[in-house]
N, C-alpha and C positions, 0 to 999 in steps of 0.2 A: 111598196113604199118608195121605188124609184120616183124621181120627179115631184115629191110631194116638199112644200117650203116646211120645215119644222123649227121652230122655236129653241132654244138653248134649254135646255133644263138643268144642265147642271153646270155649275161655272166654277174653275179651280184656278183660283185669282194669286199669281208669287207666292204661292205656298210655301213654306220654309220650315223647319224642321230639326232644332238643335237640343242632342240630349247632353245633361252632364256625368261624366262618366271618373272613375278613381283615374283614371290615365288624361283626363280634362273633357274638353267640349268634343264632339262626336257630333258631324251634320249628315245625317240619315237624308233630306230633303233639300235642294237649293236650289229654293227657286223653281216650281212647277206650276207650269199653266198650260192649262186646255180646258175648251166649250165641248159639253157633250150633249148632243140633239136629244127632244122628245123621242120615245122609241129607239134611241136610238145602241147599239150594240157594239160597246168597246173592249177590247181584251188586251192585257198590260202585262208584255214581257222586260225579261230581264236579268242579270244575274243575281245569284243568290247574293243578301245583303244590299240590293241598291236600293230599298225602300217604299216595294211597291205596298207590302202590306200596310206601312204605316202609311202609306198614301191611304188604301183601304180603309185603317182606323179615325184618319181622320174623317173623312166624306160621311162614316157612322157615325160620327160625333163619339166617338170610345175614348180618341186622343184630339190631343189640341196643338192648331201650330202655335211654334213660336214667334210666326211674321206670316200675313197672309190671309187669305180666309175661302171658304168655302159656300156658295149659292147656290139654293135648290129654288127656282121658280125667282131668282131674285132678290128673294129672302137670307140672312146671314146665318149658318147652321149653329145654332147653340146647341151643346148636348145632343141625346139622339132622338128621335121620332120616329114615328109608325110611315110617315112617310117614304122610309128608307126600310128595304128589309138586306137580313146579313145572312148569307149560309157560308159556315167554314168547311174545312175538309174534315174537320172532327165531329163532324153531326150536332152533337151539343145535344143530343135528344134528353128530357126526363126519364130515367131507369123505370123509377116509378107510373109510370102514366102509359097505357095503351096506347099504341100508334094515334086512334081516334082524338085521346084525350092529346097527345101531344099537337096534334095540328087543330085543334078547340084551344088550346093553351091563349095563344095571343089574342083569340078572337073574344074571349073571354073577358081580358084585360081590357076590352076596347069595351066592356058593358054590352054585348049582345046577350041573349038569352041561351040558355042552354038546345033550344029548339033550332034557334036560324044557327044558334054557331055550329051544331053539329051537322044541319043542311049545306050550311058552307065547306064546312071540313069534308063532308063526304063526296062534295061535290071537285076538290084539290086532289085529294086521294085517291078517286077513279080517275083524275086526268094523268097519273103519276102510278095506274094500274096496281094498285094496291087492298084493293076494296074486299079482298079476300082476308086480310091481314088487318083488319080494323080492331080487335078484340086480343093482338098477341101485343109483346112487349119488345124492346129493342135489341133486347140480348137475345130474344128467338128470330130476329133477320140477319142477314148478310150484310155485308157493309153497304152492296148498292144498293140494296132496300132501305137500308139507314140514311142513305146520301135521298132517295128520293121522297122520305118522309119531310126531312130536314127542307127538302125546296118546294114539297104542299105544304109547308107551314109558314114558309119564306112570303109563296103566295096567297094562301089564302086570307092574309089579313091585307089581302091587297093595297101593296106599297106603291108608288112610284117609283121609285129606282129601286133595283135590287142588286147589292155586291156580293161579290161571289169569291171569296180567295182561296185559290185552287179546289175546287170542292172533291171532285177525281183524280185527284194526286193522289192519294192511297187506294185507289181499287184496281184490278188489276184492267188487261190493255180491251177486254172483250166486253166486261160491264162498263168501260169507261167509253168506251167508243156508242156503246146502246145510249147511254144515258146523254150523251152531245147528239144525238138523232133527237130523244125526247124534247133535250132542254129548246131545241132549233125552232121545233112546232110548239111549244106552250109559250114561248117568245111572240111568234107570228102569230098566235090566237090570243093570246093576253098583253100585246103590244105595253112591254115595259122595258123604260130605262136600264140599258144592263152594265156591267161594269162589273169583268171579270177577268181573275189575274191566273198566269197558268207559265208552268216552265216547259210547257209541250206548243212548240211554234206551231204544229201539224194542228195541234186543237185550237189556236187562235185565230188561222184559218179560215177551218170552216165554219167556227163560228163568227167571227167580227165582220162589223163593218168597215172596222177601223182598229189596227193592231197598234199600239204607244209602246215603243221599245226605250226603254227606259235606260241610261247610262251607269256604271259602278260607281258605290258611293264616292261622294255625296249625290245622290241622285236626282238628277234632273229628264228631261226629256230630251231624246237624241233622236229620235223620229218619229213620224206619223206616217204609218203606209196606208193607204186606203184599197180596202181586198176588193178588185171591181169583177167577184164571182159572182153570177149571178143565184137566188137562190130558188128553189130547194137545195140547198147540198146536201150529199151524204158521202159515204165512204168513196165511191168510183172519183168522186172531184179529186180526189189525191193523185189520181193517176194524171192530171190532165196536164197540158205545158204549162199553163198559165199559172198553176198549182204550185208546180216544182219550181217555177223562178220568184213567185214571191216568198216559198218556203230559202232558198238559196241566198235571196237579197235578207231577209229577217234574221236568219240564220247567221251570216257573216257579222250583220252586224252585232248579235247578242253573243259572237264567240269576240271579238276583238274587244267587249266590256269584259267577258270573264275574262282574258288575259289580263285585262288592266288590273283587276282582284288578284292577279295571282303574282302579279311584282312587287 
């Protein structure tokens, strides 16, 4: 992907962000902008409360700003689309519906046939190794098998951008580190817009191409570091210099926003 010119896909134009609250107005947002490349792979730290998620619900179309606005391809985001997929950390899976039928679910809605959607679904679920587990139910997997059901379902209704808010925050450090090996290659093989938010600086890392460290509310943008590791990464990159001083610079700056929380 080095050296290649890419396009903007997605454009986060003064975004703004004000709820009212019994104690009065409360701005979650003030004012965010940033262009994110085709392809291109952003991960958004910061302290708890500075508003990355409601960043997230907006760009889904779930919430609306209150100044601002949102571009995918150019176009102004009304509401949500298929061209956008979401995985939360809560899986969100249907209890009721075999792994199968849950990653069929969307492709469904999109009026495919029962024949290519389950072709497509089977085709998500062996990239996310699961193809043994087609026939059980959600409460018979682990949680990272629920997290990786959740992202072949993400993908297989093939989105353009897919957001991601913290998806491996609740699993423990050994599945969570497997499943940022997976997600690295189904990124590089299925080249999509990513935009993924995480309180783990070490996992923004090795995954981004670019980490948005975000300020305490009211939340705006306080930097853009640009990770210039080259990739494949996987676990050994942690050890490297270059590794540890942009984990050190990110680091500093996402502990001097939690102090600001904490005055």
């Amino acid at each position: 992907m080095a050296g290649e010119e890419r396009v903007t896909k997605l454009k986060i134009d003064n975004v703004k962000k004000i709820y009212q609250t019994r104690k009065g107005e409360m701005t979650a947002l003030n004012g965010v902008n940033l262009d994110i490349k085709e392809n291109e792979f952003i991960c958004v730290v910061g302290p708890s409360g500075c508003g990355k998620s409601t960043l997230l619900n907006i760009i889904a179309g779930l919430d609306t700003p209150t100044s601002g606005a949102v571009y995918i391809d150019g176009k102004k985001i009304e509401g949500t689309g298929t061209e956008r997929g979401v995985v939360f950390q809560q899986y969100a899976l249907f209890p009721w519906l075999t792994i199968l039928k849950n990653v069929m679910f969307g492709l469904k809605l999109q009026g495919k046939s029962d024949a290519e959607a389950k072709e497509i679904a089977m085709k998500y679920i062996k990239m996310v190794q699961l193809e043994d587990f087609v026939n059980h139910y959600p409460k018979e997997l682990s949680g990272g098998m629920k997290q990786r059901v959740a992202i072949a379902r993400a993908y297989a209704v093939k989105p353009e951008v897919l957001l991601m808010d913290e998806p491996f925050g609740a699993l423990d450090a050994q599945t969570r580190t497997q499943l940022q090996t997976e997600l690295l290659k189904t990124w590089e093989s299925e080249r999509k817009t990513c935009f993924f938010i995480t309180h783990d600086v070490d996992e923004a890392i090795i995954l981004a191409q670019r980490v948005i460290v975000m300020s305490a509310r009211p939340g705006r943008i306080k930097d853009i570091v640009d990770i210039d590791i080259p990739y494949p990464r996987d676990q050994e990159t942690k050890m490297s210099p270059r590794f540890m001083e942009l984990k050190n610079h990110i680091w500093s700056q996402v502990y001097q926003e939690y102090l600001e929380v904490r005055k």
